[in-house]
N, C-alpha and C positions, 0 to 999 in steps of 0.2 A: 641265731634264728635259723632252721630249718631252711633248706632249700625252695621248698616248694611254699612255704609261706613269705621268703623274700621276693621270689616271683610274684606273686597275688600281690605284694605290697607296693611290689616297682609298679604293676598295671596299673591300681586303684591312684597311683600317684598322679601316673599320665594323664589318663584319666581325668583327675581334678582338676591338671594344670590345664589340658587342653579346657576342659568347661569354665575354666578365668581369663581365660586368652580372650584381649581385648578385642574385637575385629579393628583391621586396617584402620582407620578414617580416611571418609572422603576426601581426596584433592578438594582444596578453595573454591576452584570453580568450578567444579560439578552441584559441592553444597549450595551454589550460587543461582544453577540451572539445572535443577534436576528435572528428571523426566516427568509429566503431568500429562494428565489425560486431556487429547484434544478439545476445545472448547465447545460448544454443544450452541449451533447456529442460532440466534434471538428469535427474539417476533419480529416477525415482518422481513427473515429471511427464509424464501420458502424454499428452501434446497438442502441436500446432506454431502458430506463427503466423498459418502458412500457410491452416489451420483458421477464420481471422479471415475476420469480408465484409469489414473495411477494419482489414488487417495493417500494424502500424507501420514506421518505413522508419529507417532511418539518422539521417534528417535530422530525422523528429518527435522521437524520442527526445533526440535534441541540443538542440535548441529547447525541449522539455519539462522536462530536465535543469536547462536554466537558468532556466527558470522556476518550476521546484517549489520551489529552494533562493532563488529572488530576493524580498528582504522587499520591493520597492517596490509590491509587488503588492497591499501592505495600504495601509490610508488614513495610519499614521501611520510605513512604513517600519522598523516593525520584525518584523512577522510575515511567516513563509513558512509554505508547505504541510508545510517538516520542521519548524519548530518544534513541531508537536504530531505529526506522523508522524515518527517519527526511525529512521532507519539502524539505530540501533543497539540500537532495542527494536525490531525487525523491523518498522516503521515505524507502530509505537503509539508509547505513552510510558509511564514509567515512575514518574506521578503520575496518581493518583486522576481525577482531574479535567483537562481543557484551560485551558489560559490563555494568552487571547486579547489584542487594544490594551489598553494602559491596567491591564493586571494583571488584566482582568475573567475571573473562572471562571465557566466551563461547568459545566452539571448534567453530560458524560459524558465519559467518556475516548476518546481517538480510536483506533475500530477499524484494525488492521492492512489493507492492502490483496494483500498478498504474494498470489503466484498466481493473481489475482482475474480477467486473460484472457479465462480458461472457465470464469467463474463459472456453474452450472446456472443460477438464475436470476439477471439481471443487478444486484438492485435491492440499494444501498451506502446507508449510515449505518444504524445500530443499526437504525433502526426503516424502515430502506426507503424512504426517503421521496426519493431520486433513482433516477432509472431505468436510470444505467449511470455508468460513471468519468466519461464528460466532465460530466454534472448533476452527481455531488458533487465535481468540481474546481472546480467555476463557485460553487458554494454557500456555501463559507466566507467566499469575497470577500463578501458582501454581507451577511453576519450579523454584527450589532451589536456581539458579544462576543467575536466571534473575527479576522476581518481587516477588521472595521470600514468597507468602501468599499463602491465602488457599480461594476457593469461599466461602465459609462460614462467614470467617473474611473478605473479602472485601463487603460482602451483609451488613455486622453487621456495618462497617464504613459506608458506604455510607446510610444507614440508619439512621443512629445518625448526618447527615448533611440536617440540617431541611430544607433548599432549595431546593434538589434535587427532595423532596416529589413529589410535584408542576408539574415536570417536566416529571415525568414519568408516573403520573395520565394523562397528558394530551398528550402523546403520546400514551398510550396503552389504554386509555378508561378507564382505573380503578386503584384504588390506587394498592402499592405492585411496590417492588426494588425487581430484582429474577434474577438470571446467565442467565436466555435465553433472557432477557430483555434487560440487559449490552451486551450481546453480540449482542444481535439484530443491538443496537442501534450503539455500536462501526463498525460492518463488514455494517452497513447502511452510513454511513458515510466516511466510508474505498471506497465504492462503487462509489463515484463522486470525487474518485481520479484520474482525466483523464489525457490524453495525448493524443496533435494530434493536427492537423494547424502548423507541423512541417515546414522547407523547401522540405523535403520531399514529402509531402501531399501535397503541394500546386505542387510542379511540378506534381504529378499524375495527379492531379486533369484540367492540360493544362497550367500551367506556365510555360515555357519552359525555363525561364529567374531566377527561382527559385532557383536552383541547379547551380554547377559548371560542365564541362565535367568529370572531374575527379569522381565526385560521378555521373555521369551517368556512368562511366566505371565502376565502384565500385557496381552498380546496376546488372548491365550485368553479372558480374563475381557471383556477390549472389544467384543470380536466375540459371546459369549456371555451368561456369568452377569449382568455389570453391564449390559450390552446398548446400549454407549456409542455404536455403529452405527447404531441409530436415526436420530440426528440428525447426529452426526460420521460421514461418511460417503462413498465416496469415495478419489481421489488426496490433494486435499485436506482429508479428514477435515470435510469440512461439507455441510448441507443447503440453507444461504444460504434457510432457512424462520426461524418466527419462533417460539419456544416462554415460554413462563410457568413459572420456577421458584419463584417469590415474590419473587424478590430486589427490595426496594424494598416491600414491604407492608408498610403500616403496620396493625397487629392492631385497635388502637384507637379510627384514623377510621374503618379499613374503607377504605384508600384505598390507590392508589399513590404515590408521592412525584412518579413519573414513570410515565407510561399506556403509553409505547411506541409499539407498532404501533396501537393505538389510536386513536392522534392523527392517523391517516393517512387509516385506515379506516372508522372508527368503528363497527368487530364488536366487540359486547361479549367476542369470544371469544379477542378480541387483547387483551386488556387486560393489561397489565404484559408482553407478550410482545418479546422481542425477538431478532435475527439472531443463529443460529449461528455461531460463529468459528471458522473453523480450528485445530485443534491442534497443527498445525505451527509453530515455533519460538514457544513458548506460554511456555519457561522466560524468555523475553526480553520476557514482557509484564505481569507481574505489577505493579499488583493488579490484577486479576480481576474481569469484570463489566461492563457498561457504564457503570456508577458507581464501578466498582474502590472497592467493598467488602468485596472477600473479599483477604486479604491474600497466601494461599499457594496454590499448585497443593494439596498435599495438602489443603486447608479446602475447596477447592471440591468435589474428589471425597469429601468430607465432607458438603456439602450433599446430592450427590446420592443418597449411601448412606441418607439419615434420609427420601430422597423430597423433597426441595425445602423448601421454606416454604409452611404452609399459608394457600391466599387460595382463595376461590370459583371462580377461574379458574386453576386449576393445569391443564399439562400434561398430557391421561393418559396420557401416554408417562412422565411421571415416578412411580413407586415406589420405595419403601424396596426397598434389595439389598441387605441384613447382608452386608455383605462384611466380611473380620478383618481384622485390622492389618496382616498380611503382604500381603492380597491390595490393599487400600487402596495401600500402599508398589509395590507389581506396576504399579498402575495407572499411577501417580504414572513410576513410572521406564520405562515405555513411551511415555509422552507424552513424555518428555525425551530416547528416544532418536529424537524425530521434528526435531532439532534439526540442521538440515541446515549448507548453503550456496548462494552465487549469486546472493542479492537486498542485502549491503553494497555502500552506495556513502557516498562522502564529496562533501559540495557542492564543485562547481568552485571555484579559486581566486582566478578573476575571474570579471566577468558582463558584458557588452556594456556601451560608455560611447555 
């Protein structure tokens, strides 16, 4: 063969070979969480992303994803962020109490985050005490009785997990695993926890056939007689302020079991007060309370008909509202029709090795 045609033969070879060349395959866990375009807010969330000074992208949410569900993130490997925020109690739980390393319980139940974005005010745990998602994603890691470690020791593990490299160079532009990063990425991800396209929403929105009468009576009374507005208020039915029902007084020391905003503040006017929660998917968070003492939705709109529990620092937003059995039930089944979609997710099926 000619010189110059065994050339042309060797090129047309390469050639072919490279146009057969398999590409790579994806790592397990990327096939597991790939990138997807951020979630597109429901009905009856009236805000966008875009509304954000620093809007999540693609790539935090992914990196967040796998972080919120990943237990290495605890000192002994078995807690995550959904272990007490779960999917499927709208990312509460559906025991009284949190339990942390080691089986230890918490005095509170973990507040739902769903829709939490545009919160009015920014400030997350019952009693307020971090200043926006990325403080309380960074806060359970290092509390004794819940993920038991230290940022330090969670940067050092997740470090030594040669996969994760990859993932946070190309979220943030540069190599480096660092607490503001994890938190970025976890309260980014936390962020397209939505709710909304409820029955609710859709009757607002002109379905007239969406609702039953009963939750249009139960409408009426929220917004008026029982005056649930006040504090539930809102797209999402919250004030994200801090109120005193009783719950947790004890009659006979004259104390709280637990002080709340108190502990923060130290107003005596906060005392046993603590952050309004959303009513939105509320049926998926019982028991009730940040002690999850009150065991049903109807028992809670119970307390607030008899005006709370009496302590020295009650509420003056709360009064007794004889409301009847009917109108109770009304109430009960307009908060259930606030029971939407768009914030289920199930942990990835792998996680970076």
């Amino acid at each position: 063969m000619k010189p110059l045609m065994l050339w042309i033969f060797v090129l047309l070879a390469a050639v072919l070979a490279l146009g057969c060349a398999q590409p790579e395959p994806l790592p397990e866990w990327e096939a597991a969480n790939p990138l997807s375009p951020l979630p597109a807010p429901p009905l009856g969330v009236d805000h966008t992303f875009e509304e954000l000074a620093e809007p999540p992208t693609v790539e935090t949410v992914r990196l967040g994803r796998w972080l919120f569900y990943d237990t290495r993130l605890s000192a002994d490997n078995t807690i995550s962020c959904a272990t007490c925020h779960r999917p499927a109690n709208a990312f509460s739980e559906p025991t009284s109490v949190s339990t942390g390393i080691a089986g230890q319980e918490g005095g509170r139940k973990a507040p739902t985050f769903i829709n939490a974005a545009w919160a009015l005010l920014p400030h997350t745990f019952w009693d307020g005490r971090a200043a926006n998602l990325e403080d309380q994603a960074l806060g359970p890691v290092e509390n004794p009785i819940e993920m038991g470690n230290t940022h330090d020791a969670m940067i050092e593990t997740l470090q030594g997990i040669q996969g994760y490299a990859r993932y946070f160079e190309a979220t943030f532009g540069s190599p480096g695993i660092t607490t503001d990063r994890v938190a970025k990425a976890i309260a980014d991800y936390e962020r397209t926890r939505m709710s909304g396209n409820s029955p609710y929403d859709r009757w607002k929105a002109g379905d007239e056939s969406a609702v039953s009468d009963e939750v249009k009576l139960g409408d009426q009374l929220f917004f008026d007689k029982a005056g649930c507005n006040q504090c539930h208020l809102g797209y999402n039915f919250t004030d994200t302020l801090f109120h005193n029902l009783g719950v947790g007084w004890d009659p006979d020391s004259e104390t709280f079991r637990d002080e709340g905003r108190f502990a923060i503040t130290n107003q005596e006017s906060e005392k046993g007060a603590f952050k309004t929660p959303t009513v939105r998917e509320v049926t998926h968070r019982a028991p009730y309370m940040h002690d999850g003492s009150i065991e049903t939705l109807r028992e809670v709109v119970e307390l607030y008909n008899r005006g709370g529990d009496p302590n020295p620092y009650l509420d003056p937003k709360i009064k007794a509202l004889d409301l009847s059995e009917e109108e109770i039930d009304a109430l009960v089944a307009m908060m259930e029709a606030l029971d939407g979609e768009g914030y289920l997710d199930t942990p990835p099926g792998a996680f970076p090795q």
